[in-house]
C-alpha positions as MATLAB code, in Angstrom:
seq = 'XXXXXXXXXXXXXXXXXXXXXXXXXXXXXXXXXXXXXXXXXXXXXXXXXXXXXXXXXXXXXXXXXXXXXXXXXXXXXXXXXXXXXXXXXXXXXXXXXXXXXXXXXXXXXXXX';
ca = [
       8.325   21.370   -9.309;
       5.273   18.932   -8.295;
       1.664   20.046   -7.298;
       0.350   20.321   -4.301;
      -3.272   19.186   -3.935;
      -4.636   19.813   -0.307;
      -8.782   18.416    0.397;
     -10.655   17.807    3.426;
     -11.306   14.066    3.975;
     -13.812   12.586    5.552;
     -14.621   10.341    8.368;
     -12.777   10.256   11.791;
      -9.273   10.121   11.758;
      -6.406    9.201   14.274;
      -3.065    8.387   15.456;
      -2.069    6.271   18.244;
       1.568    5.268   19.429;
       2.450    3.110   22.389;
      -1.401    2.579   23.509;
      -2.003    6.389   23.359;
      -4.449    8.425   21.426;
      -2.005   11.234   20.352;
      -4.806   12.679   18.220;
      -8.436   12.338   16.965;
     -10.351   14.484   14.345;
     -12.869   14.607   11.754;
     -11.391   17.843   10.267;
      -8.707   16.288    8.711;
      -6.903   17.784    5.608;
      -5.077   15.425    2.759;
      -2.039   16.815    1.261;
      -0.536   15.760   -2.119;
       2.142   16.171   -3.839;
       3.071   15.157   -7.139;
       3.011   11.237   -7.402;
       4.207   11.361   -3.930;
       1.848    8.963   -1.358;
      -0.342   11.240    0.680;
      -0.063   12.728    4.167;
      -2.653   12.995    6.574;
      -2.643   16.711    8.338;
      -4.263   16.979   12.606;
      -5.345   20.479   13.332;
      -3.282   21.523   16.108;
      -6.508   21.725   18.571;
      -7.673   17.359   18.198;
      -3.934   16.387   18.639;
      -3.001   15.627   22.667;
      -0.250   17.933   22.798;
       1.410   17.431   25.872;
       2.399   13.633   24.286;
       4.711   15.578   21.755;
       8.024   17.038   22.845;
       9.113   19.948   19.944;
      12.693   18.795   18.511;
      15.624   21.024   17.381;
      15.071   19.178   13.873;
      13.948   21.569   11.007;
      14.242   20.729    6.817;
      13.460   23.019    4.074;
      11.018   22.757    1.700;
      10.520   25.522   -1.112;
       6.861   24.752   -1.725;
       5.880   23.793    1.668;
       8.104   25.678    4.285;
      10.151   24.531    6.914;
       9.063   22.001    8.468;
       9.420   21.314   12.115;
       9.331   18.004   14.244;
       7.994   16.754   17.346;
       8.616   13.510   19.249;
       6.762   11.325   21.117;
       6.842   10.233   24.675;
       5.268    6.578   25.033;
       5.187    4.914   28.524;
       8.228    2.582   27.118;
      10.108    5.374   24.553;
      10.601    8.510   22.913;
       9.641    8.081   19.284;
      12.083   10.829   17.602;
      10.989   13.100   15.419;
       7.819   11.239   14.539;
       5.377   14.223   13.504;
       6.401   17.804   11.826;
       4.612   20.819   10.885;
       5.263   23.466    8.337;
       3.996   27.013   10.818;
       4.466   29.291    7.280;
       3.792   27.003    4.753;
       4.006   28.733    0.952;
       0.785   30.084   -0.725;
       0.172   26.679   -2.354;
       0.282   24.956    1.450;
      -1.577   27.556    3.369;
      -4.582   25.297    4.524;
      -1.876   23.015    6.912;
      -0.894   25.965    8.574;
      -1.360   24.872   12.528;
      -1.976   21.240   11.384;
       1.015   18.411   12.071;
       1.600   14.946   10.435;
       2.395   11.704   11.480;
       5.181    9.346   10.068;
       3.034    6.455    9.620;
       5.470    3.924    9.702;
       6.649    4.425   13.329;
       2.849    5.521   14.814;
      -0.479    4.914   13.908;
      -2.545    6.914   11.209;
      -6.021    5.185   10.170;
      -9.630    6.281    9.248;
     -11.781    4.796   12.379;
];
């Protein structure tokens, strides 16, 4: 079982995807786990929702929760399943509750 290590980082943070600021925030949260790379978590509220379509696509994830996904619409393309959120993430996770990630190699994620 790996640790999870969740901290606020600072700065301004966003994503971006076909021209489009999906999402801007400086109350971004940093989620570890194990010697995994780290994920950048958008509260809910500084992400443009109505750019993200929700997706039938769930997986598992014993120390996290289920994750769901999200696509994105682009003027040129749906990007599939491109950002996910764990709703009821375990006791260890709690702090990314109503906070969704970006897969950074298909969108944007950068410190501005």
């Amino acid at each position: 079982m790996n640790d999870i290590t969740i901290r606020a980082v600072k700065g301004i943070w966003t994503v971006r995807a076909g021209g489009a600021v999906l999402a801007e925030t400086e109350h971004a949260l940093e989620l570890t786990e194990g010697d995994n790379t780290p994920i950048v978590f958008f509260p809910r509220g500084d992400i443009a929702m109505m750019f993200l379509e929700p997706s039938i696509t769930r997986t598992p994830s014993a120390m996290l929760g289920e994750a769901a996904f999200f696509s994105v619409q682009t003027k040129s393309e749906l990007i599939q399943d491109v950002a996910w959120s764990h709703e009821t993430p375990g006791n260890a996770a709690a702090e990314i509750a109503g906070h969704l990630a970006f897969d950074r190699d298909r969108v944007t994620v950068e410190e501005i």
